[in-house]
N, C-alpha and C positions, 0 to 999 in steps of 0.2 A: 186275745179276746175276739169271739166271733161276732164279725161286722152285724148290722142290722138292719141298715136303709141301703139304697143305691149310693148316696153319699159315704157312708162310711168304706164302702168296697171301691168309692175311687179316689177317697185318701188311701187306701193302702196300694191303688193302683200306681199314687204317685209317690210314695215311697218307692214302691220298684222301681220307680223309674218308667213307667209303662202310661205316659200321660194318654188322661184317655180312654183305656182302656178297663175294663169291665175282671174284675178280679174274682175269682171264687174263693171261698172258704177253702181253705188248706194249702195255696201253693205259696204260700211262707215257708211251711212246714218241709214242703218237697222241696225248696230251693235251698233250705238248711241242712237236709238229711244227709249224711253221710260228706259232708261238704270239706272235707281236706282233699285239697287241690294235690292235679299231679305236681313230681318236682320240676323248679322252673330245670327248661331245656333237654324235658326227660324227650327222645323223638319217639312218639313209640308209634309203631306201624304198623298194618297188618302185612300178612306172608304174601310173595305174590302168588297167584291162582297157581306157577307154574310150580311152586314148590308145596304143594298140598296135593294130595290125593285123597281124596273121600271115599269110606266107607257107607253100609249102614243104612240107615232111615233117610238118613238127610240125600245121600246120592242116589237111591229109590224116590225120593221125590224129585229130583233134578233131571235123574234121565225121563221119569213120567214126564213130565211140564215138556220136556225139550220136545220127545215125540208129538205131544199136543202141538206146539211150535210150527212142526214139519206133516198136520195135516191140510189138506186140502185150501180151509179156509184162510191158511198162511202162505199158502205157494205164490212165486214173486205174481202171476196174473191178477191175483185177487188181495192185493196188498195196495194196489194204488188209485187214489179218485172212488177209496171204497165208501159203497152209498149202504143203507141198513146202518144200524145203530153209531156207526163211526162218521156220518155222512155231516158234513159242517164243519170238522176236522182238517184243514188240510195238514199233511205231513205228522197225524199223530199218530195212525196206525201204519204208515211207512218207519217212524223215528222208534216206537216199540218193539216192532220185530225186526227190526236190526238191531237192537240194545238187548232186546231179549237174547237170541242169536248168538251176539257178538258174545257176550259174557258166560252162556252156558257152553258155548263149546271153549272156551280158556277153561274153566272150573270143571267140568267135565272130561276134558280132554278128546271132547270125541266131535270130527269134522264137519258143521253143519250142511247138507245136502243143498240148500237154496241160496242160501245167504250171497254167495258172489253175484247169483243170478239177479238177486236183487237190486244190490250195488248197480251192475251193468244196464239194470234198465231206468234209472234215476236221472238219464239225461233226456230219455222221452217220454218224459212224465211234467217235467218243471217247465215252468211259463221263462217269456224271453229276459229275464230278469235272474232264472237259476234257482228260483224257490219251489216251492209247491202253492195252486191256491189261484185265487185272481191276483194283478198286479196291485198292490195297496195305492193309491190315490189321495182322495180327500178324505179316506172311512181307516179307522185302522179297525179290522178286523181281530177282536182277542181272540177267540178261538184259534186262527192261524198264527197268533204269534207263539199260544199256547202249546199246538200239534208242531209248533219248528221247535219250539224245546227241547221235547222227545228226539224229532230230526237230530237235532244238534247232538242230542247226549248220544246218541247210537252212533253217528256218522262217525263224531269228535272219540268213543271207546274203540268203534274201529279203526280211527286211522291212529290213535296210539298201540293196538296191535299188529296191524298189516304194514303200517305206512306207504301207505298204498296213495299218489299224487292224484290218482283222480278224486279221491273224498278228501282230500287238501281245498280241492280245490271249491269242491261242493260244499264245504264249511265259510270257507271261504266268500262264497256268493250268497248264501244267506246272513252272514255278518253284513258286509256291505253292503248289499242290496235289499237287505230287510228290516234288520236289526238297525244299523247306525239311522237309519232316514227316521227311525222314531227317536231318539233323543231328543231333551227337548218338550215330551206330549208325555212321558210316565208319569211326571210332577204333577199332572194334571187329570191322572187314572182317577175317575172320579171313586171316594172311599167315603160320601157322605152317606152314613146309613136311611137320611131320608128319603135320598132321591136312587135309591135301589130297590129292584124288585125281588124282595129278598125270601119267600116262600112260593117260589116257583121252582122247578126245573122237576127233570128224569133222571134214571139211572143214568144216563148218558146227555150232558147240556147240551141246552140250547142257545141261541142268540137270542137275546130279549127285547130289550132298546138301546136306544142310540143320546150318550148326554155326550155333546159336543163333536169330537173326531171319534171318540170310543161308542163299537159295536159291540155290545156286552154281554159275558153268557150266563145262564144261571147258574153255573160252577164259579162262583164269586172268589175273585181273586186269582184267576186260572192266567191273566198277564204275567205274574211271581213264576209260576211252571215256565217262563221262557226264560226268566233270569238263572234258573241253574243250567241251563245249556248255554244261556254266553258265558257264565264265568268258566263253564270248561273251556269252554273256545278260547276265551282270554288266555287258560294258564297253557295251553298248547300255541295260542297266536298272539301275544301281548303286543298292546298298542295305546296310546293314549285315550284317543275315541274309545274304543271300548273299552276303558277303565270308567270316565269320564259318566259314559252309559250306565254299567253296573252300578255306579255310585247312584246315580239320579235313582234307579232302580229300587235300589236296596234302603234310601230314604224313602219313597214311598213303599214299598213295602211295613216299614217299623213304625208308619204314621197309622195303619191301618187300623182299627177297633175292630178285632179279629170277631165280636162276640157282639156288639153294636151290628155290624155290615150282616151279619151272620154267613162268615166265611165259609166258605168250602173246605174242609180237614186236609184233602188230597192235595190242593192249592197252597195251601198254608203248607203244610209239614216239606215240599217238596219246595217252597218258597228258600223255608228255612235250612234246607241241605246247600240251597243255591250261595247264603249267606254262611252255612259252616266252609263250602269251598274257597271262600270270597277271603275269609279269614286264614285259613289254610296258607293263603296268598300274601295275607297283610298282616297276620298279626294282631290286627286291631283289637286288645281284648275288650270293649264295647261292642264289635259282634257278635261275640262269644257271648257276653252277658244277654244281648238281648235276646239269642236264640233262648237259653236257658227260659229265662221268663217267659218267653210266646208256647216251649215245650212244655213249661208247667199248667202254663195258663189249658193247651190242649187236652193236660192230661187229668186236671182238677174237671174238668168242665163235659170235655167230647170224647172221652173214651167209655168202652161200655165196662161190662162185668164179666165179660173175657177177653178183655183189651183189647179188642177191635173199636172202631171211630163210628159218632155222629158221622154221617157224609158230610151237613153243613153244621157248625155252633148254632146252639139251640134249637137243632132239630131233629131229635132220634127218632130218622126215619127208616134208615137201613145202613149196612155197613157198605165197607168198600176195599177190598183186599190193596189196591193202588195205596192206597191212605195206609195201610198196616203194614206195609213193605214198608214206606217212606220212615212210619213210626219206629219199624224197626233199626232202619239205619243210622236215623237221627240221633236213639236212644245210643247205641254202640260209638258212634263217633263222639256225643256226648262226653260218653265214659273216657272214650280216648284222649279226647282236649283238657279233660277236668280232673279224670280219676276219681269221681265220683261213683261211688259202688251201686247207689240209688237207682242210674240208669241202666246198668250194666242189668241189674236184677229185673227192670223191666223188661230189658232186651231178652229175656229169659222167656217172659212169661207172656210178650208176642209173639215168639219164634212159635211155641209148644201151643196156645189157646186159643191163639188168633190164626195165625198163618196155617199152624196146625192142623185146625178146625175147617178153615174156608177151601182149602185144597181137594177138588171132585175126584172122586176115582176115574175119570179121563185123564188125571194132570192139568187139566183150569183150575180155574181160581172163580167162585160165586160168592154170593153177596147173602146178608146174614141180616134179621134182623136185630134190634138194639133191647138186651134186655137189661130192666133196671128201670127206667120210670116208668113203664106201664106194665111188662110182662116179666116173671120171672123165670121165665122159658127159655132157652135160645131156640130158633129156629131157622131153618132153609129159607130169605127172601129169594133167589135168585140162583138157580142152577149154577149157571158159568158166566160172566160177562165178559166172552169173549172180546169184543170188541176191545180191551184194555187192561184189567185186570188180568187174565192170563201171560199176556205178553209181560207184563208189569211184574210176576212169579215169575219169571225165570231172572229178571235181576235181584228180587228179593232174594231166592234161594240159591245165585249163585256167589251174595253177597255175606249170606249165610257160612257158606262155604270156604270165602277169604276169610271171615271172622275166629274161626278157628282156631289161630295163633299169630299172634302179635312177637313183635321183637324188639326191644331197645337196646341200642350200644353195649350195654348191660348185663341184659335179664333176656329171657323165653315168657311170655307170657302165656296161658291158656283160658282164656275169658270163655269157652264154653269148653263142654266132653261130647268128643264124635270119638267114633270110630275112624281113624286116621291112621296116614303117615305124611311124614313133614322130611321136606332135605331142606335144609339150613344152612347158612354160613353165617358162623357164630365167631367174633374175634378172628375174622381173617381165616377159619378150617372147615371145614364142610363135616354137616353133621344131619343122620337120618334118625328121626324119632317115631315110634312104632304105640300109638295112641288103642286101647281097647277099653271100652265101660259099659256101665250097667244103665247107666244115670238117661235118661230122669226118674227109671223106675227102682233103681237101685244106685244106694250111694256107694258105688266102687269106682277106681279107674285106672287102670295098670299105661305106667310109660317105659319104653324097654326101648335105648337104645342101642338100634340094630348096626350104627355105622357110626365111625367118627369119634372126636371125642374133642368137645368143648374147652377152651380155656377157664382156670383157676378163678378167674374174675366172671366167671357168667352163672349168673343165679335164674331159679326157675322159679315161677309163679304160678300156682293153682288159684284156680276163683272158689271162696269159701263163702255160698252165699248166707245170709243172714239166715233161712230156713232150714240150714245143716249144721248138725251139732256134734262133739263127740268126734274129732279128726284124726285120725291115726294114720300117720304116716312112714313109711319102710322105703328103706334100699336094699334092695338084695335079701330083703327079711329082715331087715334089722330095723328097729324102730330110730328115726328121725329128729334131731330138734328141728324146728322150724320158729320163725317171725311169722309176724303178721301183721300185714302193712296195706291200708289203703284197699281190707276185705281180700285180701290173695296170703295164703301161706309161702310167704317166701325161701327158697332152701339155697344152699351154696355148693358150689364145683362136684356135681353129683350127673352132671352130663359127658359120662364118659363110656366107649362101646362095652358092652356088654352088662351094665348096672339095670336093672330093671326097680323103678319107684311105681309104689303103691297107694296109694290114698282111699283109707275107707272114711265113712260119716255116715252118719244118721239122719233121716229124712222122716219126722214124723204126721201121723196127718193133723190137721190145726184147721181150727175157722180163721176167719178170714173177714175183716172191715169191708165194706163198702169201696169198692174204687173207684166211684163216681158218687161224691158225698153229695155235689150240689144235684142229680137229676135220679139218681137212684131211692125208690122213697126208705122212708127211716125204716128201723126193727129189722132191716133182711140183716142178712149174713151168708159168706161162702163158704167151702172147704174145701181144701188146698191139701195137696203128698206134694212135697218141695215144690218145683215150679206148675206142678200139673192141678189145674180145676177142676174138681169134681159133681156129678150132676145125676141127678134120678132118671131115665130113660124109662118112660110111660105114662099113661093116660093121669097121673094124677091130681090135683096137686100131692105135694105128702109134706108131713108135717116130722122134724126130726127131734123138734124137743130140745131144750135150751141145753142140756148133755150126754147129748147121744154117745156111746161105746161102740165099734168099727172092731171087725175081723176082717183081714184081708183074706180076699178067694180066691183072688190070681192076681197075675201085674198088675191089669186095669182097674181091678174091680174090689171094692170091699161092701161089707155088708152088716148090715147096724143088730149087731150083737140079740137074740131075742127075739128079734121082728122079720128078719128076712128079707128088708127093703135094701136092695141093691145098689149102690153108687157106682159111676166108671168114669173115667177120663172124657172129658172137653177133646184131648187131643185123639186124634185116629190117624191112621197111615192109610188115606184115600179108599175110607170105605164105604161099600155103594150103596150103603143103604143111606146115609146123607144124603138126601135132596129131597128136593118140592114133595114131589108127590109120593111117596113113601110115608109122609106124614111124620116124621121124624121129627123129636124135640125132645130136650135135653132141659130139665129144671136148673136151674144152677144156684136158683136165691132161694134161703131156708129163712120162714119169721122164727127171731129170736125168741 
């Protein structure tokens, strides 16, 4: 029954379990959907970077973003004590392009030009303490504990690739010297929605006021941003303090009225990766649970109509590529703890409409407005926010990249179709898998492989998502039985050199509900070719009539049978004619 008053939405707040907390219409429905859990003790992982090669669309936007990375505005000079839109930051835009960095050249494979330079200049840059920033005292500054998060996450993926003792060491002195002296003061992160100033800030926050020792930014809730950099640090330097910390942490974080406070999306989602790591660690399935519910609650509430984020809950002001990276991880890791098909399927339709979309033909990443409660447009807010978002795309897309293929003791999994090839070691033998498709624009996908030959006991898993119908599956030509389990057509001991398997399916075009029931207003509708969103490109509005009929004219594009009104993909491959001033916009909502 859909709630009716503020009461009814926080009885079923407390049914979830989410005391407190502000529920929308539908994330019942999302936390039921597709809800057969993985098997207990299935491990399932993603591939490391070093055993994927990327073809294709997805490695044309990697190497773009990484050149972006290695302009000017990234060179180690201009990376530190940076003042313009990162200025208030300490160690955020130092902790991004190292993270950026660090991760597109392992996924890439190709040697970043500054990155060591960077490294090397990191001890004449940090106060006598070994941080970035002023010495913290009687004030804790968020914002610096939020810019040592990123610190941390870059430092802590480098020194698990290089192992390199000097960023040992530089992890090291910001845990202890930064990090542990607040212990103690998170409990006390003020999360009263009245005493915040909660319709303020910029593209890029501010420091606001001051309630007690907390210096606060209008990026609400941007302290949670530092707790996924100590739990990496923890699972690289475990110690009792910093378990001790994380915990204090992670209970205020889960105290917080995500939609009362009116959080930050990018704070929140990247809170919540800090708690899936945390779990990762511990097991506790009460983390698990309560990511899921904060995930639902973001995805009922603050994602728009091409699944990109509110910046803050309840406030579709613009988007934020940082927050759709985060979305995107969250959703894939999701799927991975739970085997819930649900997320996996979102994780689709970020990658392709969100992340898809926001990516500039430079290789940045800019900001979008929020269509769905006032426009049904999308449109250019924000060329490139350099300052964050970009650097923030080259982990999203190199994360993209590991996502690829998963492996269980088991099974090969393939939760997305790239252009690929994968070296494996499957039961103990090494095995090369030679990945080619059509997909998102065609339901095809050839897997050939080219080396090796897997053990009897290891089964392969394609992702059949709900919007693909009609699966036809071959080895070597020959039509297939297959299962289907937990949304993957699963097949048996068919991973041997020289088998080439097949997979076709049908992708038809379909409208599409509202994906923002609570802020999107009623009678729209969208249209959807499998995961890709479709959109009127010009001056209109246009009106398509409660059953409009579609000829496809090419990949992107089709065209409403009779009328001549043209449809195309939400998603582009960094084309220049997206941005501001070109005046470009994209209808996406159609009244039913």
């Amino acid at each position: 029954m859909e709630p009716k008053t503020r009461r009814d939405f926080l009885k079923q707040a407390s049914a979830l379990g989410l005391t407190g907390a502000f529920v929308p219409a539908g994330i019942r429905d999302f936390l039921t959907r597709s809800a057969t859990t993985a098997p207990a003790g299935r491990l399932l992982q993603p591939a490391a970077f070093a055993d994927i090669m990327m073809k294709g669309e997805l490695l044309t936007r990697a190497f773009r973003n990484y050149d972006r990375l290695e302009t000017d505005i990234y060179r180690p000079e201009n990376d530190f004590n940076a003042g313009g839109a990162s200025e208030g930051w300490p160690g955020d835009k130092e902790g991004r392009i190292i993270l950026g960095l660090t991760l597109q050249a392992q996924a890439t494979r190709r040697e970043p030009k500054y990155l060591d330079e960077i490294i090397r200049l990191i001890p004449s840059h940090v106060n006598e303490k070994g941080y970035l920033g002023p010495v913290m005292k009687d004030k804790i500054l968020e914002q610096q504990l939020s810019g040592h998060g990123w610190l941390l996450r870059g430092l802590c993926e480098h020194y698990a690739w290089k192992k390199d003792p000097q960023v040992k060491q530089h992890i090291r002195n910001i845990i202890y010297n930064l990090a542990l002296p607040t212990r103690g003061h998170h409990k006390d992160y003020p999360i009263d929605p009245g005493s915040r100033r909660k319709n303020t800030g910029e593209a890029a926050g501010t420091t606001q006021n001051t309630i007690g020792r907390w210096m606060l930014s209008s990026d609400i809730g941007c302290d949670f941003i530092f707790l996924d950099g100590v739990v990496q640090a923890y699972g690289l330097f475990p110690s009792a303090e910093l378990k001790a910390l994380i915990e204090e942490m992670t209970d205020r974080f889960l105290q917080m009225d995500l939609i009362a406070i009116k959080a930050q999306t990018h704070a929140t989602l990247t809170g919540l990766r800090g708690v899936l790591r945390y779990y990762e660690t511990t097991r506790r399935a009460d983390l698990l649970s309560q990511v899921e519910k904060r995930y639902a609650l973001y995805r009922a509430g603050a994602m728009t109509e091409n699944y990109e984020n509110f910046n803050w809950f309840g406030r579709p002001e613009w988007t934020e590529p940082c927050a759709i990276v985060d979305s995107l991880m969250v959703a894939v890791q999701l799927w991975q703890h739970t085997g819930k098909t649900a997320y996996l399927e979102d994780a689709h339709h970020i990658y392709y409409n969100a992340l898809g979309h926001t990516q500039r033909a430079n290789g940045g990443f800019g900001l979008d407005n929020c269509p769905g409660p006032d426009a049904d447009v999308l449109r250019v807010n924000t060329d490139e926010a350099y300052w964050c978002c970009t650097m923030r795309g080259g982990e999203g897309l190199a994360s993209a990249i590991r996502y690829a293929c998963f492996t269980t003791p088991e099974a090969v999994m393939l939760p997305f179709y790239h252009n690929s090839e994968a070296d494996l070691v499957l039961g103990g033998r090494p095995v090369r898998l030679r990945q080619e498709t059509g997909y998102p624009f065609a339901g095809k996908m050839t897997l050939t492989v080219t080396g090796g030959s897997a053990p009897d006991n290891i089964r392969l898993g394609l992702f059949a998502p709900s919007w693909a119908g009609r699966h036809s599956l071959k080895v070597n030509g020959r039509p297939q039985d297959f299962k289907t389990e937990n949304g993957f057509l699963m097949i048996n001991s068919v991973l041997k050199e020289g088998n080439v398997i097949t997979l076709e399916f049908d992708q038809a075009l379909r409208t599409r509900n509202r994906v923002n029931a609570q802020h999107t207003r009623p009678g729209r509708y969208g249209i959807s070719y499998g995961p890709l969103l479709l959109g009127y490109e010009g001056a209109g509005p246009v009106s398509l009539g409660s059953r409009p009929r579609f000829v496809r004219s090419s990949p992107r594009e089709w065209e409403v049978e009779g009328e001549g009104t043209r449809l195309s993909t939400v998603y582009h491959l960094m084309d220049a004619k997206v941005n501001k001033a070109s005046g470009y916009q994209k209808q996406i909502l159609f009244k039913g």
